[in-house]
N, C-alpha and C positions, 0 to 999 in steps of 0.2 A: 704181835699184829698191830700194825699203825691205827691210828686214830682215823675218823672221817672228816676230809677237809674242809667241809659244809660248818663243822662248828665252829664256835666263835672263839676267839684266842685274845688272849690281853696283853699288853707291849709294853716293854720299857725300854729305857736306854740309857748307857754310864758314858758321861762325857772327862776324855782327859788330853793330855798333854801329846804331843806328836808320837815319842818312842811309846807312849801309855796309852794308845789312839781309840778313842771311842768304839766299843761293841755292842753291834746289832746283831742280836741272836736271834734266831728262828727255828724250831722244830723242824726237822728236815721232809717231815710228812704233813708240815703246814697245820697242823690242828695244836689248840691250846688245847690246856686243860679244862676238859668237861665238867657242868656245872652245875648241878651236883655234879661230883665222881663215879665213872658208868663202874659197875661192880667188874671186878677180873684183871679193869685196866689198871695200872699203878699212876699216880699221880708223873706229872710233866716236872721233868731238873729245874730249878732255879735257872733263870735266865733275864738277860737284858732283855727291855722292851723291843719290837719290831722298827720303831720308830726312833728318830734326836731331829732336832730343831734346835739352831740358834741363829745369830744373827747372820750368819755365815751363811749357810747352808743346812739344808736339811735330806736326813737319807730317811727312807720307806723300804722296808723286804715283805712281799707279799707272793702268798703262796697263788701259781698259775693254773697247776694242772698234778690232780695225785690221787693215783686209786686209793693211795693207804694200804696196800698190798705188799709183801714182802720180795723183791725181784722185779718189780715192777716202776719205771720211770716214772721219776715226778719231775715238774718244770715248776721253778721260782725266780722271784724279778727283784733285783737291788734295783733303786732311783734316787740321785742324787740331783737336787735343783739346786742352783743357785740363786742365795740373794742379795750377794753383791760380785761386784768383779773379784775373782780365786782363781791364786795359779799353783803350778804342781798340786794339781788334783790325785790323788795317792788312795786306790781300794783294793783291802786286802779281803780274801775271804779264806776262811778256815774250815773245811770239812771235818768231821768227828770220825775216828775209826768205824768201821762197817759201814762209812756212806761213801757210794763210788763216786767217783766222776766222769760222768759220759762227754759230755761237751759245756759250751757255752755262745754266746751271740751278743757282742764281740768275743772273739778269742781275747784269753788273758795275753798278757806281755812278757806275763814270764812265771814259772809253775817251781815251785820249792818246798820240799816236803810236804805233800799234800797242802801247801797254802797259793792260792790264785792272786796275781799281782793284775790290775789294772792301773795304767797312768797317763794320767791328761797333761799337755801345757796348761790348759787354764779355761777356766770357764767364765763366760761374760753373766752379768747379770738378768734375773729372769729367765737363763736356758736352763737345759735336763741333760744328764745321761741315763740311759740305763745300762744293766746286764741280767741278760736273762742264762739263767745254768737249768743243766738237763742231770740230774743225780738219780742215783738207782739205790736201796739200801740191800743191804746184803743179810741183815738177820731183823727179826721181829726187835721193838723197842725204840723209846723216842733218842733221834736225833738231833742237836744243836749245832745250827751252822751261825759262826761267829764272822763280821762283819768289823773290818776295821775302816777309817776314813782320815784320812789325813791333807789338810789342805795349807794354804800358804796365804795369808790373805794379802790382799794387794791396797796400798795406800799411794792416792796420785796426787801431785800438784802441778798444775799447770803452769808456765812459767815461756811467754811470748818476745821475742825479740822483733823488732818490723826497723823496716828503713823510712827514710822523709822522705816523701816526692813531690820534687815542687813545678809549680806550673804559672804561666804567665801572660796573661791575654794584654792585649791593648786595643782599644777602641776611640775612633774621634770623626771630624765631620769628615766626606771624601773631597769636599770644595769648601777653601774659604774668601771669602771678598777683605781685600787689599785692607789692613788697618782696624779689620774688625776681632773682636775678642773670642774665643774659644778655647773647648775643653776637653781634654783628653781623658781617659780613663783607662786604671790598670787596677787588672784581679789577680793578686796573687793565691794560687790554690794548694793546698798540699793533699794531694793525691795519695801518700803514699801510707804507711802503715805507720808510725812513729813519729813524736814533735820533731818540728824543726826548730833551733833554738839559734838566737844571733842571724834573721836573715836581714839582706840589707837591698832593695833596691835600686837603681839606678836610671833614669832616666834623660839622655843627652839627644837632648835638641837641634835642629839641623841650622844652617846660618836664617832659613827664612822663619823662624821663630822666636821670642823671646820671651821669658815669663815674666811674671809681674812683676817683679820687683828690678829686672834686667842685670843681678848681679854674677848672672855668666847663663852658661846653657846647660849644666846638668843639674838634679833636679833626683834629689834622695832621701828616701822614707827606711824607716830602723822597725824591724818587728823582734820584741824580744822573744816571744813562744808562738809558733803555728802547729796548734795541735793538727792530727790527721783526721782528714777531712771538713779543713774548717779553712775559709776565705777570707781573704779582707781586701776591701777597694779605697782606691786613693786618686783624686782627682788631680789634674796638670790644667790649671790655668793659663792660657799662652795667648800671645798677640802676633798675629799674620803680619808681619812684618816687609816681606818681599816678595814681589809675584816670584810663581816659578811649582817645581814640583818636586816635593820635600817628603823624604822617609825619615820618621820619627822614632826613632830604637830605644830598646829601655833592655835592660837585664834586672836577673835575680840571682844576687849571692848566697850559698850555704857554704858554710867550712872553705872560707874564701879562695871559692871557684862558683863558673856561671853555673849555676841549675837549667833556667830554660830562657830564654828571649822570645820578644815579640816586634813588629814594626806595625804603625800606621801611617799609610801616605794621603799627604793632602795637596791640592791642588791651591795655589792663593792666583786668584784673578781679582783683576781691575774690571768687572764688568758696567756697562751702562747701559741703561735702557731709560726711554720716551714714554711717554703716552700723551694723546688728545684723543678730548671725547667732543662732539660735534653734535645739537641738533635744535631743535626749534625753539626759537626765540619765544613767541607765543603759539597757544594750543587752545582749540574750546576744550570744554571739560566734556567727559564721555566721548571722545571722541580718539582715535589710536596718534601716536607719534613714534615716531623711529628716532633711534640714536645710533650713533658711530663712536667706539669707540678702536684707536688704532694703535699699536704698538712697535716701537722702531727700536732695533737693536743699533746703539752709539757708542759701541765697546770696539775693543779691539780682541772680542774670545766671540767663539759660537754661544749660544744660549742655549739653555735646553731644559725642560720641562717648567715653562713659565705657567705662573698662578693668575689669573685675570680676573678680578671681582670687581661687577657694578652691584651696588648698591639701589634696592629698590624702596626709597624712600616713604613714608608714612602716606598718604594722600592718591598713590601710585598705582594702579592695577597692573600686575606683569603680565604679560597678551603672548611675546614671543620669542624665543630667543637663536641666534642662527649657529651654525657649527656644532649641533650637541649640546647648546648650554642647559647647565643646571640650574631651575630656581628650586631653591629652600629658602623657607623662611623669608628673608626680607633682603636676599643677597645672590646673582645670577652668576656664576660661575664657569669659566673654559679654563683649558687646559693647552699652550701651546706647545706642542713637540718641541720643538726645534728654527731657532732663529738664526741666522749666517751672518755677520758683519755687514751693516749696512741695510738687512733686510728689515721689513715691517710685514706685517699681520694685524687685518682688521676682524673686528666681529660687530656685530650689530643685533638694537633689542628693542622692542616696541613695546611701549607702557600707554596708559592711559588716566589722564587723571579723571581723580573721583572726586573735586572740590574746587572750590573758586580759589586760588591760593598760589603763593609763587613756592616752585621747588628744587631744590641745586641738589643732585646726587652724584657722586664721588666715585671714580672706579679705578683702583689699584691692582699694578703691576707688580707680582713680588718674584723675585726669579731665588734662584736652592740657596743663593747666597744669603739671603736675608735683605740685600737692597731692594727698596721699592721706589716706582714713579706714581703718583698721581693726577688724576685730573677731574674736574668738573664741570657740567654742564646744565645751566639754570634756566627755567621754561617758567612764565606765566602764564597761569592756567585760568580761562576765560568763560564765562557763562557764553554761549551762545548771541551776538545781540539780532533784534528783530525794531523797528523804526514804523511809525506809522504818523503820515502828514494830514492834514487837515487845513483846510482853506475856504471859509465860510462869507458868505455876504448875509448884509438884513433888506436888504431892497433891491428889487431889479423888475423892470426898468424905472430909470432915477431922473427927475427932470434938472437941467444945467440950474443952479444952485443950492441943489437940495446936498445934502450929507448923504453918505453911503459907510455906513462901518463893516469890516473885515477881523475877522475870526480869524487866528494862528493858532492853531495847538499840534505838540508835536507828542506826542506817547513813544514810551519805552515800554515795548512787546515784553520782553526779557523778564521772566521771573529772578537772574541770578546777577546781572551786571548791570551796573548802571553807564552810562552814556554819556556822552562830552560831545558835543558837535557847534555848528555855524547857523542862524536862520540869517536867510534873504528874501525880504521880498519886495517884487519890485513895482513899478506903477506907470502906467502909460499916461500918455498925454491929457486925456481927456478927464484925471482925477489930479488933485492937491492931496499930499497928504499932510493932516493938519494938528494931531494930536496921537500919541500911543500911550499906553495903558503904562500907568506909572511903575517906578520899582519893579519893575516887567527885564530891565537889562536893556530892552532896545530901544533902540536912536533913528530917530530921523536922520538923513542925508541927502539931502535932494530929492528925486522920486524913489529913495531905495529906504528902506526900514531895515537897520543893520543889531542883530544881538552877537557875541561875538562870545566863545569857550559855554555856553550852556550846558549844564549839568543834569541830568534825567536822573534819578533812582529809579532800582528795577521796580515794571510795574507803576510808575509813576508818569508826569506827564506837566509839559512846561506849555503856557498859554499867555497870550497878548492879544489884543486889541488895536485897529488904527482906525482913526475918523479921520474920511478924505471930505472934499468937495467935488461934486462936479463940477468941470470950470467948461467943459464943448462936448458938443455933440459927436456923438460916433459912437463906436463901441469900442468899452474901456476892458482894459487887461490886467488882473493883479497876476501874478508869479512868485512861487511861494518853493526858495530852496533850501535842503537841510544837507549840509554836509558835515560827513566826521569818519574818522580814519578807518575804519571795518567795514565804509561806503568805496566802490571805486567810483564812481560819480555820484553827483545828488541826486538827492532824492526831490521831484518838481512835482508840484502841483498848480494848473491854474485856474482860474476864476473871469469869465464875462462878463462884463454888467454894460446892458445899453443904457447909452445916456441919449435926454431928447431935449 
């Protein structure tokens, strides 16, 4: 009579050599030996533990399903894990006389003298097989089912062969102006899997080109190793030599033949452009001014996306600008599309000064070539002025030889500009005039009292005196003019005085 498979069993396991293949025995009724010994039953055979482990792999046999009954199916599980990669996986299993065999899940591969062959190619690391058998025993007494495992271990080394793949950009301006310097650039890449070693490239120039040194037109760089995925740039210093419209080719040798090519084309123009900038000569302060500023294409190419910067000088307030301009900062900026031979394009901008002060600001034309025109346009910036006359007597009416003195003073209104102007004044019949107020600047001249360039500070205020005579009777007339350029006529004041 079998054991009950509820008890507990103890395992071991003999590891050996392929033809001498490690055995995992199990009682075919799954029960170890009981512990103490149950009286009647006879102790369990000598046997390999259930269990092996190594670095390999490890096998497990555990009992599934068993009455412990004589005639009666029992189910047990072999499990093989692997723990590293194992090929020709090789499990035998060996039934003991009086153990049948009903089935299995997988079927064996192949059945030989009551021994079951199972065989794998190979098992990756981390995966499992099992086999689960279905055995029946045919008389009372323990069974040992013996378990062989043979595998093949696998030892890898990796070992990559890659090709070079080369690649070749070129880049430079699309426009250059007639005699001016520039720079090309070339990336050589290696795209591909493995160094390129010995590449060499080449670079030949078209006749509108020359490099700097002018000792011909090609133009070669030497790379001893270009690992993969690794780049390297090399700059082409050239001089625009001849107008016209010039492709610039370059290759790249590996195992001397081209790998890949590239071109850049440039355009060399003669272009020319103009500017004037146009506006007030003089201006008060705080008050708005307009400029013109005008651009005239003087080439023999169309123009096209010209750069136009006035400059809004320190002193300046930007008020407006027409076409879309931009102010930032302290510089007003358009953009003109497109100019035709011969044509011109104006823009105009209204500033304002904020100080007594003269200011010249500067507005550049730069077109893609890098040539520019300038120009500038200079304003003095003016206080406001304001004039005030005055023409005073000390007597009226004056008997024929008495004195009569006359009062001149002229005020400069202006808190910010001082003033330059003419006095005049003049004198009718019936007065002499006989003395004026010394270090004053003005002069007798017959009936007229003449000061000539006078000077006002703002705020300030220029004053003289004249002693006439009455010499007849009637009524006498002084006239008192101030002239100076911000006047369009004088400024008159006059004066009565009866004489008796």
């Amino acid at each position: 009579m079998m054991q009950n498979p509820s008890v507990r069993f103890r395992t071991w396991f003999l590891a050996a050599a392929l033809l001498a293949a490690p055995f995992v025995r199990l009682p075919a009724d799954g029960v170890a030996p009981p512990v103490p010994p149950t009286p009647g039953i006879p102790p369990p055979p000598a046997a390999a533990a259930p269990r092996f482990s190594s670095d390999l792999y490890r096998v497990e046999k555990q009992i599934v399903s068993s009455s412990g009954r004589v005639g009666e199916e029992a189910v047990y599980s072999i499990r093989v894990d692997a723990r590293d990669d194992i090929e020709q996986v090789r499990l035998l299993e060996i039934l003991p006389p009086g153990l049948e065999y009903i089935g299995a899940e997988p079927a064996p591969a192949e059945v030989v003298n009551g021994a079951y062959l199972w065989a794998w190619e190979g098992m990756q690391r981390n995966t499992s097989r099992e086999v689960r058998l279905r055995v029946r025993p045919a008389d009372g007494g323990w069974f040992v089912t013996n378990t062989k495992v043979a595998v093949v271990p696998v030892v890898a080394l990796p070992l990559f062969a890659g090709r070079p793949k080369l690649q070749l950009e070129k880049t430079g301006p699309s426009a250059a102006e007639l005699g001016s310097d520039i720079n090309f650039q070339l990336v050589v890449s290696n795209v591909g899997t493995a160094a390129a070693e010995n590449v060499r490239v080449s670079d030949t120039l078209p006749a509108g080109l020359y490099g700097a040194d002018r000792s011909g037109n090609v133009v070669n760089f030497h790379i001893d190793r270009l690992a993969a995925g690794e780049r390297r740039v090399f700059d082409v210093p050239v001089k625009a030599a001849v107008k016209g419209e010039w492709d610039n080719h370059a290759n790249v040798f590996f195992e001397q033949a081209i790998q890949a090519n590239a071109t850049a084309h440039v355009s060399i123009v003669e272009s020319k452009v103009s500017i004037a900038k146009s506006g007030p000569a003089r201006a008060y302060t705080f008050t708005e001014a307009g400029y013109t500023i005008t651009v005239h294409n003087d080439g023999d190419t169309v123009l096209e996306n010209i750069r136009l910067a006035d400059e809004v000088v320190d002193g300046l307030r930007f008020v407006e600008a027409s076409d879309g301009g931009q102010f930032h900062r302290d510089t007003v900026t358009w953009t003109i599309p497109r100019l035709a031979q011969g044509e011109s394009a104006s823009r105009t901008v209204r500033l304002s000064g904020q100080k007594i002060y003269t200011s010249t600001a500067e507005a550049v034309a730069t077109l893609v070539t890098g040539k520019q025109a300038k120009a500038s346009a200079t304003t003095v910036w003016e206080g406001a002025p304001g004039v005030l006359t005055e023409l005073m007597e000390d007597v009226d009416p004056v008997r024929v030889g008495k004195n009569v003195v006359y009062t001149v003073r002229i005020t400069n209104q202006s808190p910010m500009t001082a003033i330059t102007g003419d006095v005049l004044l003049k004198l009718t019949g019936e007065l002499r005039p006989l003395e004026v107020t010394k270090k004053s600047g003005a002069a007798i001249d017959g009936q007229d009292i003449i000061a000539k360039g006078v000077q006002i500070k703002p705020k300030g205020s220029y004053t003289f005196k004249v002693t006439t005579e009455a010499v007849k009777s009637g009524m006498a007339w002084a006239r008192l003019e101030f002239s100076a350029d911000f006047l369009q006529r004088p400024s008159v004041k006059e004066e009565s005085t009866n004489v008796y």
